[in-house]
Structures are given as C-alpha cells and as structure tokens.
C-alpha positions in Angstrom: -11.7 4.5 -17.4 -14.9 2.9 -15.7 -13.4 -0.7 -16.7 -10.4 0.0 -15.5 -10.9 1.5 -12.1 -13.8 -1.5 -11.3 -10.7 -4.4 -12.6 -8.4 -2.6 -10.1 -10.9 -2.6 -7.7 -11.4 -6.3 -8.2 -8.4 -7.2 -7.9 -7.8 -5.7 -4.3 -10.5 -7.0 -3.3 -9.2 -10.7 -4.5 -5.8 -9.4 -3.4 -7.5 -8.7 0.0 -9.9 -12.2 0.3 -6.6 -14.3 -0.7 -4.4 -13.3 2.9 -7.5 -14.6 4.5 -7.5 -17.7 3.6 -5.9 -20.6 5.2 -5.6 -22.1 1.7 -5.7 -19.6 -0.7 -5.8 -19.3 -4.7 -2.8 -17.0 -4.7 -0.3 -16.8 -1.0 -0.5 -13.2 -1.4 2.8 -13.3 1.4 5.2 -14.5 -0.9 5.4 -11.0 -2.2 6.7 -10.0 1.2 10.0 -11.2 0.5 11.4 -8.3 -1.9 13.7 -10.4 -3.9 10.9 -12.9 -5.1 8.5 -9.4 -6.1 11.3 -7.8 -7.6 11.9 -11.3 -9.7 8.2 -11.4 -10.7 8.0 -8.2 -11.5 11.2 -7.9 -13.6 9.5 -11.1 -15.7 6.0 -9.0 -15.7 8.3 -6.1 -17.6 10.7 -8.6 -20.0 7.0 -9.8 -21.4 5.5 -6.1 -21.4 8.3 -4.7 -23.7 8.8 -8.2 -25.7 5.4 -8.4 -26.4 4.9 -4.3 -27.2 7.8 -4.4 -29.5 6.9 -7.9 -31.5 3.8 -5.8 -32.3 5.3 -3.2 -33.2 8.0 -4.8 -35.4 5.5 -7.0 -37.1 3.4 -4.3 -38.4 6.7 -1.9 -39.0 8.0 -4.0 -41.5 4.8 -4.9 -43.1 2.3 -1.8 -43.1 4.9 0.5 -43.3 7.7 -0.9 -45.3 5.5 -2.6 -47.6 7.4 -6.1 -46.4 6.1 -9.6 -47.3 4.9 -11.9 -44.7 7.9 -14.3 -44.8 10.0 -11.2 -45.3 8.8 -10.0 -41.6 9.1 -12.9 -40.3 12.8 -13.4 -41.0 13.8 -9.8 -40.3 12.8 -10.5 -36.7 14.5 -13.9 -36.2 17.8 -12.5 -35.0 15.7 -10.8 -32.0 14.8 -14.8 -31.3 18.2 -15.7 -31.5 19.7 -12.7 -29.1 17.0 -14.1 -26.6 18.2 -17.3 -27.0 21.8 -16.4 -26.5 20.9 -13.9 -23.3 19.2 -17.3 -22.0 22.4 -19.3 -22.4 24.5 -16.6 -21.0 22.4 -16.4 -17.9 23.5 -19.0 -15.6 27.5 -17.8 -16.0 26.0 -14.6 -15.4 24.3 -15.7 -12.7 27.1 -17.7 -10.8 29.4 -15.0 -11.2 27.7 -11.6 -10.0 24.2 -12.8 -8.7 21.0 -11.9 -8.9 20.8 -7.9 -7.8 22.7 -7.1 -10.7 22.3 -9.3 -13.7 18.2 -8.7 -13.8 18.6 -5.0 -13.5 21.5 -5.2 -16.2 18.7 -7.6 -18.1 16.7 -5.1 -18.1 18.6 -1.8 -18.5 19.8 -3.8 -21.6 15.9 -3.9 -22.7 15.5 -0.5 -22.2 18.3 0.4 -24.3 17.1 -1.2 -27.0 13.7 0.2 -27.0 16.1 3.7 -27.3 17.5 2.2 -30.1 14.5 2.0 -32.0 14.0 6.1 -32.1 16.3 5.8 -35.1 13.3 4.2 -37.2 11.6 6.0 -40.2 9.9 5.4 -42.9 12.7 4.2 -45.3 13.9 0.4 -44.9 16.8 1.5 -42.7 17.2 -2.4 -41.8 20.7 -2.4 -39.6 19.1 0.3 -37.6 16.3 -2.1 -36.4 18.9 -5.1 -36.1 21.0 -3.6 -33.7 18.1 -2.4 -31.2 16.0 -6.1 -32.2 20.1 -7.8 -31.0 20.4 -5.4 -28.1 16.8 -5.7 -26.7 16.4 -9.6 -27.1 19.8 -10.3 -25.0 18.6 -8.2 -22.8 14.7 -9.9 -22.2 16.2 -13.3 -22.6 18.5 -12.7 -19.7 16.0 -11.1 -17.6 13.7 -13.8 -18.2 16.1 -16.3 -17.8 17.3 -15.6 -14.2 14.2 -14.7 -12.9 12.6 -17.8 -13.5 15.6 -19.3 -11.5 15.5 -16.7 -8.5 11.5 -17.0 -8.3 11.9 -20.8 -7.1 15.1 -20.4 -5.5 13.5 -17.4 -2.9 11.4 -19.5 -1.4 11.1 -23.2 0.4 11.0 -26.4 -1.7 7.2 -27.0 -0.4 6.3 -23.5 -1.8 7.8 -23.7 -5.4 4.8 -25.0 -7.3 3.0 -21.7 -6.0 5.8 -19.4 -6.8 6.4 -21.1 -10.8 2.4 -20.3 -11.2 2.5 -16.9 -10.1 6.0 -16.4 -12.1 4.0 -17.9 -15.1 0.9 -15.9 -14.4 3.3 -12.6 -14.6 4.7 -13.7 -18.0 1.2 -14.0 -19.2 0.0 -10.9 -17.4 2.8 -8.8 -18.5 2.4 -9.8 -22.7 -1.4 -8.9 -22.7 -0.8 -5.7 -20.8 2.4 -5.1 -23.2 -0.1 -5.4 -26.3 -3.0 -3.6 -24.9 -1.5 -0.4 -23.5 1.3 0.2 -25.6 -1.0 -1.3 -28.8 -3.2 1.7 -26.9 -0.2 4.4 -27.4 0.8 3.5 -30.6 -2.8 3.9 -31.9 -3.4 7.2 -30.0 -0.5 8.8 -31.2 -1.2 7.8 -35.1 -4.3 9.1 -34.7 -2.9 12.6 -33.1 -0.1 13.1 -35.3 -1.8 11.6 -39.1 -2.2 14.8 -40.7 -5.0 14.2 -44.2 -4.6 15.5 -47.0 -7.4 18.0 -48.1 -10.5 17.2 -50.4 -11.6 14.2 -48.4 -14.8 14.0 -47.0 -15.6 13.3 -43.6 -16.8 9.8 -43.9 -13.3 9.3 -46.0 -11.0 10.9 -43.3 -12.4 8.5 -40.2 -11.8 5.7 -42.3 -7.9 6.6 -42.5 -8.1 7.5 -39.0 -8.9 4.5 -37.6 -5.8 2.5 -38.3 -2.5 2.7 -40.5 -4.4 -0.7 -42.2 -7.4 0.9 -42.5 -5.8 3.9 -44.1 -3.9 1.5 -46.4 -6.7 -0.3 -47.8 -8.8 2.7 -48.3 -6.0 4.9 -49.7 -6.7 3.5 -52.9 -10.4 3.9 -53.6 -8.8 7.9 -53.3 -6.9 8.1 -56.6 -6.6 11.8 -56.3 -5.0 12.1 -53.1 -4.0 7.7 -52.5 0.1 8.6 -52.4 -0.2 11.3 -50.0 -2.7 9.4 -48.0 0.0 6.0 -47.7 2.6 8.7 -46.8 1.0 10.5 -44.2 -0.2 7.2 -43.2 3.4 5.3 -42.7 4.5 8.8 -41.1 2.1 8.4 -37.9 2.7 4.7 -37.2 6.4 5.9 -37.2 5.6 8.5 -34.8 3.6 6.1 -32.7 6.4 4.0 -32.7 8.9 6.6 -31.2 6.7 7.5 -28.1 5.8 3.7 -27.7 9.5 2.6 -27.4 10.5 5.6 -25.0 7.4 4.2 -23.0 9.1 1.0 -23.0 12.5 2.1 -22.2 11.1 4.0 -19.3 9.5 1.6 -17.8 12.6 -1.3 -18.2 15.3 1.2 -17.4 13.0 2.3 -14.1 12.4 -0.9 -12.9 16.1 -1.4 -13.4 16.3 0.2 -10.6 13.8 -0.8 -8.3 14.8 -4.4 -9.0 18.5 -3.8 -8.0 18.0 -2.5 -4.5 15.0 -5.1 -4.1 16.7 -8.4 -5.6 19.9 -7.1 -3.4 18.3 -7.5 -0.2 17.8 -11.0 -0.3 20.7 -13.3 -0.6 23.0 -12.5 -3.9 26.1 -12.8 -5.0 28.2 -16.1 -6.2 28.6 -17.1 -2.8 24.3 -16.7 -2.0 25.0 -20.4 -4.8 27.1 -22.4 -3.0 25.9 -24.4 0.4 26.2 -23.2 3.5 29.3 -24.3 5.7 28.3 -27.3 8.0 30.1 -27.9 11.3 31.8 -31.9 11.2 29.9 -33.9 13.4 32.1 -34.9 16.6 33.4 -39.1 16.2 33.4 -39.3 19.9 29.9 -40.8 21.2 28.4 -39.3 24.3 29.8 -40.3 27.3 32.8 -41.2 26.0 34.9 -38.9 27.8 33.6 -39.8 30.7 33.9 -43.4 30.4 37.8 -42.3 29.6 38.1 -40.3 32.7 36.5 -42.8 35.6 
C-alpha cells in the first residue's frame, strides 16, 4: 500500500512538472481533448483484459487441465485469430458508424467475453472457453484497432509523433497493470477459497498455499492426501478465475460507457471521415469588375 500510494504520488507530481514545461516529456494537454483520453484510455483497457486473460488461459489449460505446452498454445490461437479479424473489420466499422460507438461496442464486446468465461470449471469443457476466447478477441482487436487510428487523427499533423508514444505507452501501461493486479486477484482468491485437506503440517500447508504450481509440485511428496490436494488445488485457481474475469468485464463494460459519451464529443460519425466542403475560388481577378464597368 506504501508503494503504491508514493508511485501515485510520483506520478502527479511528474503529471504536474510536465504542464510546466515549454517542452515537456509528456504534453500533459492533449488529454484535454475527451475524444483522444477516451481513445487512450479504451487502448489502456483492450491491453489490461488481453493481457489478464492470456494469463489466465495459459495457466487454465496447463495447471489445471493438465494440458501440454503446445497443447495450450493451440487452444488459444483462435483468440489471435478473432483479434485479427476485429482488426480487419475495424476500418468498415469505422467509416460506417464512427468512433463514439465502435470503441464502446469494442469494448462491451470484451467485457462480454470475460462473462463468458464464468462458465469455466475444472473439467476440459473446451467450446466453453472458445466461444468467450472468439467473443473477447473480436472485441480487443477492434478496440485496439480504432483507437490507434482516432489517437492520431484527434490531434494536428505536428502533434502525432507525441500522441502515437503516449498511445503506445498506454498499451504497455495497460498489459503490466493487466498482469499485476488481476495476476494479484487471481492469487488472493486461490489462496482464500483453497480449502487443505487435513493431516498436513503447517510447513506442508504454506507450501500449497502459495500457488496452484506450488501446490502441484508438492502434492506429490503427500501420497496420503496428493489427489485431494491437486483437487482442491485446480478448484481455487477456478474460483480465482471467476472473480478475475467479472473484474475484467467490469472494468471493459464501464468504460464502455465512459468512452461513448467522451469519444462522441469530438467529431464522429462517417461524415467526421470525409473533407470538409471548400468554397470554389472566384475566376474573376480583382478589379475586374471594375475594369468592366468604367
């Protein structure tokens, strides 16, 4: 709690040295214009879930469902791919209803598959994790997708190399917070809800306690009690997993809304993508119509 509340500390103080600054590190005023903070923001919480729920994934399939490697792997390529295709679907999107809705639907799509996760267990129940991994990766990869377009299109040509490093700073920002404080939840709970079986000693329970791998690799030195120990084990992580991906969902489906009344200020719409009107320029040269009339 001391780290945390001398790092947000820090930062407003950086935050507060960078609008002083003729030249500064970071133009702190960009975020003044609500449709390039909603934009950044919206890419801040594509990464955070992405990032939380390739975690969680990768260590579902292996910890829990006993999966291979190579076998993880390829169960979560068709999350790839559904990013992929919500990437190549964006710029249709785009011209067609404009910014203020397709992020929040980006993301509303996100957060519905983080719902879709609450399904899980401890069986291979693979279909179940497909549809949420397919409905969550279109979802991110069209949030990501326009939002890397509307963060350079917000603000002046001579200003886009500073708004692309903050955009990227966001992506990277939002991953290491997805893994830490999610990584944080899904811990917490495993440890609240991993219920030992009895005749262990102390030394043995903390082991188990301290992660679902820890409590694998131990499990066995336990013969009397190893099966329950896995089982209770796998059970925990699940749990962990449920209250992660309602975390998750929260957050996406809330900033859902946020984004939509702050991307909708700015300009939006198909007709915010095409070029302004300009008046024709008059073929007569001045004084002309004088020189007519005398």
């Amino acid at each position: 709690m001391v780290a945390a509340l001398l790092g947000i500390g820090g930062l407003g103080l950086f935050a507060r040295r960078q609008t002083r600054l003729a030249e500064p590190l970071i133009d702190m005023r960009l975020f003044r214009r609500r449709e390039y903070a909603g934009s950044v923001s919206a890419a801040l919480v594509a990464m955070f879930v992405t990032a939380a729920l390739s975690l969680m994934f990768a260590q579902y399939f292996q910890l829990v469902l006993g999966w291979s490697q190579l076998s993880s792997a390829l169960a979560g390529l068709p999350g790839a791919a559904a990013a992929v295709v919500g990437g190549v679907a964006a710029a249709p999107a785009l011209a067609r209803w404009g910014h203020g809705r397709v992020v929040p639907v980006g993301l509303a799509l996100t957060g519905l598959g983080c719902a879709l996760c609450l399904p899980v267990d401890t069986t291979a129940n693979y279909p179940v994790v497909l549809v949420a991994m397919l409905v969550f990766g279109t979802g991110a990869g069209l949030s990501v997708a326009v939002t890397n377009h509307t963060v350079v299109e917000a603000l002046p040509p001579g200003r886009a190399g500073a708004a692309a490093a903050i955009s990227e700073t966001a992506f990277e920002v939002g991953g290491a917070l997805g893994i830490a404080l999610i990584g944080s939840v899904l811990n917490a709970v495993y440890r609240a809800r991993l219920v030992l079986p009895s005749g262990l000693t102390g030394e043995q329970a903390g082991r188990l306690r301290e992660s679902i791998g820890g409590a694998l690799t131990d499990a066995p030195a336990m013969p009397a009690e190893s099966a329950r120990a896995v089982a209770a084990a796998r059970q925990a992580f699940v749990d962990g997993i449920h209250v992660a991906t309602v975390a998750c969902a929260m957050v996406a489906v809330l900033l859902a809304g946020v984004t939509s009344s702050a991307m909708r200020a700015g300009t939006d719409g198909p007709a915010a993508h095409r070029p302004a009107h300009r008046p024709k320029r008059s073929s007569s040269r001045p004084g002309a119509e004088q020189t007519r009339r005398s």
